[in-house]
Structures are given as structure tokens and as C-alpha cells.
C-alpha positions as CSV (number, residue, x, y, z in Angstrom):
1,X,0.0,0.0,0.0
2,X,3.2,2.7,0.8
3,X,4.1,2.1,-2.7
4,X,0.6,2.8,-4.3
5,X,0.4,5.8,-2.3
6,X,4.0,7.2,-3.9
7,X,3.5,6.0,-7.1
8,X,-0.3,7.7,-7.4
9,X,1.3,10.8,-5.6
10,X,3.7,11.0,-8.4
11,X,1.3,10.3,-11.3
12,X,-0.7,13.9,-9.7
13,X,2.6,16.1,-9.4
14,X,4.2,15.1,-12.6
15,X,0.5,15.4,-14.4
16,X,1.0,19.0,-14.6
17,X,-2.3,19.6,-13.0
18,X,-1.0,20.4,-10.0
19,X,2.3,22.1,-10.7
20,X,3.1,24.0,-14.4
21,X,5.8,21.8,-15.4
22,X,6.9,23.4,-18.9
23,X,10.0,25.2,-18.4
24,X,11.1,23.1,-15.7
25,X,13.9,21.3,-16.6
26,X,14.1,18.0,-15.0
27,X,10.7,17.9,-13.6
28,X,9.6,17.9,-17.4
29,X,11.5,15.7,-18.6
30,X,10.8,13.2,-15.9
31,X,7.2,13.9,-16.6
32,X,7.7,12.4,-19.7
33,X,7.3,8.9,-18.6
34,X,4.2,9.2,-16.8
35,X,1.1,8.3,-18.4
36,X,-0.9,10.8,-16.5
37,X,1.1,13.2,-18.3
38,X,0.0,12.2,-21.7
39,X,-3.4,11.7,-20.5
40,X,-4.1,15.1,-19.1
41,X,-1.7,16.4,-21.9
42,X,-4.5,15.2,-24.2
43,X,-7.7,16.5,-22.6
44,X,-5.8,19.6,-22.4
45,X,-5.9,19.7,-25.9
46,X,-9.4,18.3,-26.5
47,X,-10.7,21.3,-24.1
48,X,-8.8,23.8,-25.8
49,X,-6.6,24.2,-22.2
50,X,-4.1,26.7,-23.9
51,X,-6.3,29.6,-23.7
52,X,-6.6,29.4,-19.7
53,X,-2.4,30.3,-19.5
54,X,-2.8,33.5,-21.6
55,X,-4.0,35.2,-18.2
56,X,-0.9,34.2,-16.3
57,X,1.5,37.1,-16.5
58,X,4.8,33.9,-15.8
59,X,3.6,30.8,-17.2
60,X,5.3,29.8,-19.8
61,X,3.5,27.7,-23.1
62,X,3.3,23.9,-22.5
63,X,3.9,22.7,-25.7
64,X,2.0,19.7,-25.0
65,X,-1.3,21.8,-24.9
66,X,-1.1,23.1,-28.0
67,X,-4.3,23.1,-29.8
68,X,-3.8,21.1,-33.1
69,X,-4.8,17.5,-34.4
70,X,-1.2,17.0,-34.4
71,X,-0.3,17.1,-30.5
72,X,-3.5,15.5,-30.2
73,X,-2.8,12.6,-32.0
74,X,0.9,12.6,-30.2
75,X,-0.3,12.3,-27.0
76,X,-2.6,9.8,-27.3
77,X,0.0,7.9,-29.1
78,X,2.9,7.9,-26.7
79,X,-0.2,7.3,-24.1
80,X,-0.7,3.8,-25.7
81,X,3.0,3.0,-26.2
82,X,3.6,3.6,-22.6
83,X,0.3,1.3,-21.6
84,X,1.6,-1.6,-24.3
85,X,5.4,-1.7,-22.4
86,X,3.3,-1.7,-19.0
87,X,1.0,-4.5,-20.6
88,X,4.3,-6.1,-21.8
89,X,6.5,-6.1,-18.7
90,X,3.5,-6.8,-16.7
91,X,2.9,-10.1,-19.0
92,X,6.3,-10.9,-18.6
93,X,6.1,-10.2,-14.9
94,X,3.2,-13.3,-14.8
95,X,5.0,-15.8,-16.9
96,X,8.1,-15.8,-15.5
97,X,6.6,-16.2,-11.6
98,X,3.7,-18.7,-13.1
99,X,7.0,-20.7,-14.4
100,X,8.4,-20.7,-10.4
């Protein structure tokens, strides 16, 4: 349960819901691997999110927001490749202790 907690607390930080992550280096790039990120990434842009940052004076453009078919269609994408290696290693994971 201590690990759920750390791993779900990390999905909500590096989501960028909680915390603007663009111009953050590090943090974004570590974001990068989370499929929250990609997720919320993607309703961002379904939504039209972009607008909303025009009104903060320091936030800087999350390029992931951006409102086109294009990043769209990239983060859904990179969503799925990131659920098939979890699928994958998870499959893995069950075959090799079902062989034990």
C-alpha cells in the first residue's frame, strides 16, 4: 500500500495539473514517462486548455497543450506506447513467476 500511495502521488505532481511543469527542466523531462502526463496532456488539448495560460503574467507555453490534431494525435499515441510496455512487462512479470 506505501508504494501505491508514492506512485499515485507522483502520477498527480508530474501530471501538470498540479504544478506547471513546462520550463522546468528535469521535472519535465521526468514527466515524460508518466502516463498521466499524456493523459491530461491530451484532454488539455481536447478542451482547448491553452487559452486558460494566456491570463498568467509567468507561465510559460506547455507545448503539450497546444491546440492542433497533431499534438492531439501525439499524446494519445505515446499514451498507448507507454500502456503496451506496461502490458508487456506486466505479461512478462506473470510468466516468469507462473514458471516458479
Amino acid at each position: 500500500m506505501p508504494a501505491l500511495v508514492a506512485v499515485v502521488m507522483s502520477q498527480l505532481v508530474l501530471s501538470s495539473a498540479l504544478v506547471h511543469l513546462a520550463g522546468r527542466p528535469g521535472l519535465d523531462q521526468l514527466s515524460w514517462l508518466m502516463p498521466a502526463r499524456w493523459a491530461y496532456a491530451g484532454g488539455a488539448v481536447s478542451i482547448n486548455m491553452e487559452r486558460g495560460n494566456r491570463g498568467v503574467p509567468d507561465a510559460v507555453a506547455d507545448p503539450l497543450f497546444a491546440f492542433t490534431t497533431s499534438q492531439w494525435t501525439q499524446n494519445v499515441l505515446l499514451l498507448l506506447a507507454i500502456a503496451l510496455v506496461v502490458a508487456w512487462l506486466g505479461a512478462r512479470a506473470v510468466r516468469r513467476s507462473a514458471r516458479v
